[in-house]
N, C-alpha and C positions, 0 to 999 in steps of 0.2 A: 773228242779226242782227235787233236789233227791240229793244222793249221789255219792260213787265207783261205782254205777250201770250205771250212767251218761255216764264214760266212758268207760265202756265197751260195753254198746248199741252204743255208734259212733265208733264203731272200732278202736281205735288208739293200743289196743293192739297188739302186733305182726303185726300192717301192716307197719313196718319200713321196711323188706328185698321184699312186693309185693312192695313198693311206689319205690324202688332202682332200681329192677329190669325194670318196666314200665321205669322209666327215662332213662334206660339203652337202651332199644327197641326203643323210642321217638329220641333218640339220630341217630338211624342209618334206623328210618323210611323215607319215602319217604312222602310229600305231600300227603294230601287228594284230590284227583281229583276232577273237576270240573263237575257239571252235576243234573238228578237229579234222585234220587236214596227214597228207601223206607226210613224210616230214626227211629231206635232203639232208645228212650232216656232213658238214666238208672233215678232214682231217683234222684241220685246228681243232677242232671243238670233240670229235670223234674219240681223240687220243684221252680227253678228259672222261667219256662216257664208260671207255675201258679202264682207266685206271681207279676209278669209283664206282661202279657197276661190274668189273671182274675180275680187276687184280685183287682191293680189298678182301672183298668176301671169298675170295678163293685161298691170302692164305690162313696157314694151318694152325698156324699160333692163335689164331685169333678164333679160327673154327673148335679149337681143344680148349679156350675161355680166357688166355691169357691176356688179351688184353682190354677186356670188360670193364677194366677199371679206369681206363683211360680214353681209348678210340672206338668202344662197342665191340660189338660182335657180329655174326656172320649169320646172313638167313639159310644160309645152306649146312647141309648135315653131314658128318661124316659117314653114312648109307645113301649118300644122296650120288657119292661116286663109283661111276659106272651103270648110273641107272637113271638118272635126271634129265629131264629134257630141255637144254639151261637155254637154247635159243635156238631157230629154226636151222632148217639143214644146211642153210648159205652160210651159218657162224662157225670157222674154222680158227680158231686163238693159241697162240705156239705161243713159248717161254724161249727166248733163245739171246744169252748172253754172248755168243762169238759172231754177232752181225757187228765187226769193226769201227764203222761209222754213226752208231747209235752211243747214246749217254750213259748206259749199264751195258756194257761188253766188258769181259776180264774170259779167267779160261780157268779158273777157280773159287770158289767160292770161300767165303772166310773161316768154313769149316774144311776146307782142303778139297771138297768135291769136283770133280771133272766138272764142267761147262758141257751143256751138250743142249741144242734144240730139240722139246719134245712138243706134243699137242698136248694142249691141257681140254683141251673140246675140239668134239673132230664133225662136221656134222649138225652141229648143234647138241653134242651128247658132251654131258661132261663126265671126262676122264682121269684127271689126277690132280693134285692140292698143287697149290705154292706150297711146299712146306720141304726144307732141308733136311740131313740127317737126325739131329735129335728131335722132330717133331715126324718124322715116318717112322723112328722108333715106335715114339708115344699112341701114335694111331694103326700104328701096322697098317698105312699105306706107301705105294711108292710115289716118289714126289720130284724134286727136282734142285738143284743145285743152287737157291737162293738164302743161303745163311749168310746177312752181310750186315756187317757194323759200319759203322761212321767212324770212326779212331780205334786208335792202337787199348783204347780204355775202356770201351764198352763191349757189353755181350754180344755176338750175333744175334739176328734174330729174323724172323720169317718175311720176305723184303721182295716183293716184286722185282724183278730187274729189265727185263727189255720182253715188253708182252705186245704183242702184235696179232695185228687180223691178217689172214690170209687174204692177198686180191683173188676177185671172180673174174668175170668175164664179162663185164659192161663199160664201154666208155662211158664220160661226160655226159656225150648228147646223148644215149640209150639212157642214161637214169635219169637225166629233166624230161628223155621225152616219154617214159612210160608213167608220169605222172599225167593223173587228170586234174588235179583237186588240191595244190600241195605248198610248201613253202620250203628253202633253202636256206639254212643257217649258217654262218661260220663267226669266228675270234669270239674265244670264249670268256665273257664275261663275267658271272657268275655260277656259284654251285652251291648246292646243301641236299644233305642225303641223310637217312636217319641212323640209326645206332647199330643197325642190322644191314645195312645198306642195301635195303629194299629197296623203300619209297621214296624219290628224288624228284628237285624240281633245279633246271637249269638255264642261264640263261647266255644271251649271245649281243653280239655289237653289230653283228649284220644280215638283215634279212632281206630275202627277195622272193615274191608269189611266183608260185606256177601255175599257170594255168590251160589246158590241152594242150601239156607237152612244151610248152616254151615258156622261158624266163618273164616275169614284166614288173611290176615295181616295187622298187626298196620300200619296208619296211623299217620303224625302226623298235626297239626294244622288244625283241623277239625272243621270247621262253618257253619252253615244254617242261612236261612231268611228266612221269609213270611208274611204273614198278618193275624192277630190274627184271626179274624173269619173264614178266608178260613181256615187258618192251623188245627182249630182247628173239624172243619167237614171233614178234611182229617182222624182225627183219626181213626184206622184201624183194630188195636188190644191191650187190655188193660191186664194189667198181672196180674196174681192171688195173694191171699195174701204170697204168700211164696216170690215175687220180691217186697214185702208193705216194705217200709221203712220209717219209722219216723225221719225228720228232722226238719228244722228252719233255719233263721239266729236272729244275736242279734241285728242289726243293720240300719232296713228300717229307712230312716231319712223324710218319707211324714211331710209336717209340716211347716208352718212359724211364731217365728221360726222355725227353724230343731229341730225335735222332733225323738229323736234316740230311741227306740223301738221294743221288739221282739216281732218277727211274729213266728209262726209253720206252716210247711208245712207235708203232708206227701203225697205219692206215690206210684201206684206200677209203673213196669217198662212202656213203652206203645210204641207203633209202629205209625208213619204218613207215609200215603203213598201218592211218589213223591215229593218230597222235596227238594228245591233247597238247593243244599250243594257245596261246595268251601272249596281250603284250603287258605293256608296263604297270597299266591301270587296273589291271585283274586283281 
């Protein structure tokens, strides 16, 4: 929502001769090895891990069964809030539609609620659903102002809108260099996650090894797996507002129908330690 500023915040300027060169390197990289290693995710690829490992299964429609028939279901319980240990204590995840410059910002929701930033995990402790007014009826819990449709003709319904990690306090160089053993991912290539949005395996277009603490060679077809809750109490080290990057996509289609709809994300960069990673031939 904006104008010229739009794209000059996603970078498309001038990144024509980095995006040539990367293909150029991709081209005569070797395989990402097999194993498991600390695992670096840049934003790009970050924004994908929250929006399928904790927007999903957090909201409430889909944790009350509604949409089982179509996009699955949720591995988390509704006893599971305010008592679950959803990720270690660096995972802080706000819901918050009045950040301006993000892709889901409005200041009400399609059922009339205020807009307001809360924590949905403060800690790593999760705290409250994605789920709007008629689904914190249904659950008698309190939730958060995400009832939103695609057109003036469909239902509301339980809708991530602008879900974000909180920045820590590590630059760049602090999280390559407190790796011993490790790999760096970004631009996300592939995704598939199961019905409960557990058990996921992802993949990425750019890889590069760490090794004590400094960068050294691209990789190429670089993938991980895990399981959302484990993977996410592996988190290890969270990166300060200078690796914050504000994104989105335009196009989550939760919904039956398909309800095509944008979400915001935003990130900084973040480290898991031990990580199953693979390359392409796995």
């Amino acid at each position: 929502q904006g104008g010229a500023d739009v794209i000059r915040r996603c970078g498309l300027i001038g990144a024509g001769p980095t995006v040539a060169d990367q293909a150029l390197q991709l081209l005569l990289a070797p395989n990402t090895p097999q194993g498991t290693r600390d695992l670096l995710l840049m934003p790009d690829q970050m924004i994908l891990q929250i929006h399928e490992s904790i927007g999903h299964p957090l909201e409430l429609d889909r944790i009350l069964g509604d949409e089982r028939n179509y996009a699955g279901t949720s591995f988390v319980k509704i006893s599971d809030f305010g008592s679950l240990q959803y990720g270690s204590n660096l995972l802080n995840v706000t819901f918050d539609p009045t950040i301006p410059e993000q892709l889901a910002s409005y200041s009400f929701d399609d059922d009339g609620t205020p807009a307001s930033k809360e924590f949905l995990i403060r800690e790593g402790l999760l705290l409250r659903p994605l789920g709007g007014a008629l689904s914190q009826f249904r659950a008698g819990l309190e939730g958060v102002a995400n009832s939103r449709a695609c057109s003036w003709n469909r239902a509301p319904i339980d809708r991530m809108a602008n879900l974000n990690i909180e920045p820590g306090d590590q630059s760049m160089a602090q999280l390559i260099g407190g790796i011993e053993h490790g790999i760096l991912m970004a631009n996300n290539r592939s995704w598939s996650i199961d019905d409960a949005r557990n058990k996921f395996q992802f993949g990425c277009e750019w890889g590069q090894l760490i090794e004590n603490g400094e960068l050294k060679g691209v990789v190429k077809n670089p993938n991980y797996r895990g399981i959302s809750e484990q993977f996410w109490r592996d988190l290890s080290a969270v990166g300060d507002a200078s690796t914050f990057k504000v994104l989105g996509t335009p196009n989550c289609g939760k919904g039956e129908p398909n309800q095509v709809i944008r979400v915001g994300h935003a990130s900084p960069a973040c480290v898991f330690s031990q990580i199953d990673v693979f390359g392409g031939d796995a």
